[in-house]
N, C-alpha and C positions, 0 to 999 in steps of 0.2 A: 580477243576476249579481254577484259575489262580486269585488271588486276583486284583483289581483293584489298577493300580501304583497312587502313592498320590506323591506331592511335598511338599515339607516343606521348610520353612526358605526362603531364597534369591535365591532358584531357582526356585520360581515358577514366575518370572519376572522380567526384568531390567528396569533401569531407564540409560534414555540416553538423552542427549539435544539434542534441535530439532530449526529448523528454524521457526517461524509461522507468518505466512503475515494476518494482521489484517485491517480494515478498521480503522482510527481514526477518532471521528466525534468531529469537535473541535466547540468548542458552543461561540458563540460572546454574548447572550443575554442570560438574568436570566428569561425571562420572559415567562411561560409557553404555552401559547399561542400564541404567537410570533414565540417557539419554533415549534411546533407543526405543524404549517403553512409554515415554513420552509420546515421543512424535509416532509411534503407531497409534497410539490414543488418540492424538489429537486428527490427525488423520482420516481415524475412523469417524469421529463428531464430523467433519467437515466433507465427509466424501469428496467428491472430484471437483470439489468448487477451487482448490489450490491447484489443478493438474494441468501439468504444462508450464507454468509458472518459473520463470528466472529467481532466483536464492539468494540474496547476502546474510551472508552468518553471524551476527553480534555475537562476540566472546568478551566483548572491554571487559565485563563486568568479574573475570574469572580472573585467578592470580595463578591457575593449573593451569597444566598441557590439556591440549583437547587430542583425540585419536581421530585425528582428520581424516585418516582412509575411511577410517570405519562408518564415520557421520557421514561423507558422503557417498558412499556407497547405499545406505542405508537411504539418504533423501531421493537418489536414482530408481531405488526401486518401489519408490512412491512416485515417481512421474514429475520429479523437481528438479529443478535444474541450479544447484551450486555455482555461482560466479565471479563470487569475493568475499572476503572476509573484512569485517572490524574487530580489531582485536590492538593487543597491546606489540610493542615491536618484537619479542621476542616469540609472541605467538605467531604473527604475521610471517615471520622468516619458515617458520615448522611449516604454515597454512601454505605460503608459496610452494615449499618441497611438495605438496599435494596438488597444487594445481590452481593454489585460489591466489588469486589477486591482490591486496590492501584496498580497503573503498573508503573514500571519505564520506560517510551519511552524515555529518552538520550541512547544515546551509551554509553556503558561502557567503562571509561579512566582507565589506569594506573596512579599511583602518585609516582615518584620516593622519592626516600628518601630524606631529604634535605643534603645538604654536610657539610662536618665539617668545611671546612675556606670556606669564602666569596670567591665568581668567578663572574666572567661575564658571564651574562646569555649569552643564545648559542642560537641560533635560531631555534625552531623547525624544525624536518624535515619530510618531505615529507611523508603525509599518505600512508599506503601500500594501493595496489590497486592489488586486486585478478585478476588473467587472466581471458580472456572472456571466457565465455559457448559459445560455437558454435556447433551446432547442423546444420544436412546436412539432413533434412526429411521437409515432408509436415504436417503440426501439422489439422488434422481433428476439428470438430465440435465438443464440450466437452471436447478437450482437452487442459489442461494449464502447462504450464513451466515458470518456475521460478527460478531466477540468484540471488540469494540472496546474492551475496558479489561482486556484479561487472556488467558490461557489456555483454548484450545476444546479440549474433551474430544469425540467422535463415539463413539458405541458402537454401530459398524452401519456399513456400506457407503457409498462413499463414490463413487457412480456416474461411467462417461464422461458428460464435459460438465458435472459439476457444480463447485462451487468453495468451498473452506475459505477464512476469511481471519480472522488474529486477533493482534493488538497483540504477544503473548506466544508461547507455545509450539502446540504441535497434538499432541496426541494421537490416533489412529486406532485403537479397536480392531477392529479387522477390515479386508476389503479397500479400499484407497487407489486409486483409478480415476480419479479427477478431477486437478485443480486442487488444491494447498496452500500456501498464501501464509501464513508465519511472522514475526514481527518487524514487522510492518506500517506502522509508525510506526520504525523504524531500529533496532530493538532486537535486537544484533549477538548476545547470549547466548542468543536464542530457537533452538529446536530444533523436528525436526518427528518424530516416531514413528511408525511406523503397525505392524501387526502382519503384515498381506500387500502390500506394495511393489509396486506396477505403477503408477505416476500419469503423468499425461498431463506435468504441467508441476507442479516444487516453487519455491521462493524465499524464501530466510532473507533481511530487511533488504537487501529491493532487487540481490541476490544469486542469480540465477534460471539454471535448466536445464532448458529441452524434453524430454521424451524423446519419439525417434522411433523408434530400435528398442528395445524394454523390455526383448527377451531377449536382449540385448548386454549389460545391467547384470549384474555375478556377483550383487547383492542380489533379482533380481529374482524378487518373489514370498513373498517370505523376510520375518523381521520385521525391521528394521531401525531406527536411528535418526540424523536426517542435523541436521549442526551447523556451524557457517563455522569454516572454518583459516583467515585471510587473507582473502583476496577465492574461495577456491574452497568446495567445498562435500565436509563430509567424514561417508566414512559408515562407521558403526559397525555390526555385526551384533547381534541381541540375542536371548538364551536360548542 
């Protein structure tokens, strides 16, 4: 009999980086109950379109303690999943004793070296911007794609239950039924198109609208394209 093959060392698995689309819940208030009230609110506006969902918790903005059992216990029993905190160092150290992480959500800059004789600064140039995902299918019910460094092109149906999601803009040609998550990463000049409007749930940059009745929107059906005024969501009619 053939002994059983063993692996040893560094090939019993690799390590490779990965993209991973998290929720950020960024908290305006210290105040636990306050909190708490919140996020069942916003909860209830969003139904199960957050569920299942990996957590980083933005606190930068707080100079209080947060009562990190209680917030995440609270996010558990909404079906979310807590994975790291941003926060200031002395929050981070409280948020570890709970179980979170420290995340850096900046994008990662390069720092050039400084130069040895003085110059005139040079004017930054132009972020690279990855070509678009374009994709030529009908994306069914449970199904999600996601453009993690740029602009998703769809050329085809975009069914109940399914989900767009993409760093940059969204194109739709054709009908919008699902899910469209724009600006993904904060990116407030992102826009969403589609060419027949009916979607379940949009969201420029953390900037998000349920629809529960579709035929109360005047766009509805119509080709449209939706972009942020401020914190609201504004839409433009197109052709």
């Amino acid at each position: 009999m053939n002994a059983p093959t063993t692996h040893k060392g560094p090939q019993a698995l690799d390590i490779k980086s990965a993209t991973l689309h998290t929720v950020r819940l960024v908290l305006h208030s210290a105040d636990t109950q306050e909190l708490l009230e919140a996020l069942d609110l916003r909860m209830q506006e969003a139904g199960a379109f957050f569920q299942d969902e990996p957590v980083v918790i933005d606190s930068s903005a707080l100079p209080n303690n947060i009562d990190w059992a209680a917030l995440i216990q609270a996010l558990r029993q909404h079906h979310l999943h807590p994975i790291g905190v941003c926060a200031s160092p002395n929050q981070e150290s409280e948020a570890a004793q709970a179980g979170l992480a420290a995340v850096d959500l900046a994008a990662p800059r390069l720092s050039p070296e400084p130069p040895s004789q003085p110059t005139a600064p040079e004017p930054p140039p132009p972020p690279a911007r990855a070509a678009p995902m374009i994709v030529r299918k009908t994306l069914r019910s449970g199904q999600r794609l996601i453009a993690p460094e740029g602009d998703l092109v769809v050329i085809g149906m975009v069914g109940q239950g399914a989900e767009i999601i993409a760093t940059g803009n969204i194109h739709v040609h054709g009908p919008l039924r699902g899910k469209a998550i724009a600006g993904a990463q904060g990116d407030t000049s992102a826009f969403i198109m589609a060419t027949e409007y009916d979607p379940e749930l949009i969201a420029i940059a953390g900037v998000y609208s349920v629809i529960e009745n579709p035929e109360s929107n005047p766009h509805h059906k119509q080709s449209v394209m939706i972009q942020l005024d401020g914190d609201s969501l504004k839409f433009e009619p197109l052709g």
